[in-house]
VMD Tcl script that draws the C-alpha trace (Angstrom):
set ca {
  {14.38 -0.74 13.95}
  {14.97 1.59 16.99}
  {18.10 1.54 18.89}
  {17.97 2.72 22.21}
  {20.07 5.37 23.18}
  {20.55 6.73 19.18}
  {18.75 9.21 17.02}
  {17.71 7.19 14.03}
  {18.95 9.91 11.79}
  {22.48 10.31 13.11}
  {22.22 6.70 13.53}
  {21.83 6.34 9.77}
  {23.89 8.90 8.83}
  {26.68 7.39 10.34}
  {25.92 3.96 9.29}
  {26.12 5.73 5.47}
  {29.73 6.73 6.18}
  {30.31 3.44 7.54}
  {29.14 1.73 4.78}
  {30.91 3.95 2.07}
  {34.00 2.57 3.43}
  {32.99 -1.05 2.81}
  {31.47 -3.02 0.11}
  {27.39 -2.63 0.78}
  {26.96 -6.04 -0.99}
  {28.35 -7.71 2.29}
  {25.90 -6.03 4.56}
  {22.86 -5.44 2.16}
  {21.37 -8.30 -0.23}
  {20.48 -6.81 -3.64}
  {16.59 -5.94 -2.66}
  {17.77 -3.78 0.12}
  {20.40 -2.50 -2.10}
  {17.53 -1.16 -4.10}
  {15.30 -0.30 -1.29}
  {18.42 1.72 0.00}
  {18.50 3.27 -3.44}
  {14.84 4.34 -3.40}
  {15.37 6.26 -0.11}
  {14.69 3.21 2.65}
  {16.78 3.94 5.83}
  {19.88 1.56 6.34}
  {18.83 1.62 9.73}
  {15.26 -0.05 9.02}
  {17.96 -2.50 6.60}
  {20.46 -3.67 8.49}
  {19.99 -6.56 11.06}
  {20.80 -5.26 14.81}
  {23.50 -7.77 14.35}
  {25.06 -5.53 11.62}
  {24.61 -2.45 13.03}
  {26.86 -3.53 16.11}
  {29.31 -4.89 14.04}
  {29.91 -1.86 11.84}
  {29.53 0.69 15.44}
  {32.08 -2.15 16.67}
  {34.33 -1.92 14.08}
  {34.86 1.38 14.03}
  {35.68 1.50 17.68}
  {38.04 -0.81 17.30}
  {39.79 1.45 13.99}
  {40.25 3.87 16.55}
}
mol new
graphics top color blue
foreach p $ca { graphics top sphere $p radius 0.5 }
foreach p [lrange $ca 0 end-1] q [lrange $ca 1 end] { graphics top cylinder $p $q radius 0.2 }
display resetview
């Protein structure tokens, strides 16, 4: 999934940092746990819906 306005790569890596904060099994069902585990992107894993509310979150921890 392409966002606009973010590099998929930073995108991700941020989203990795994110998500090492947080328990993956609320974002990521147990086949995209393993996907994630083989090397898929958590940016082609996580819903749009997710993705805003982890960038959100983190806005608001600042």
């Amino acid at each position: 999934m392409v966002i606009p306005g973010y590099d998929p790569e930073d995108l991700n890596d941020r989203l990795e940092e994110l998500l090492s904060e947080r328990d993956r099994e609320t974002y990521l069902t147990p086949e995209e746990q393993a996907q994630y585990e083989a090397g898929e992107n958590l940016v082609d894993l996580l819903s749009t819906d997710d993705i805003r509310d982890l960038l959100d979150e983190e806005r608001a921890d600042t």
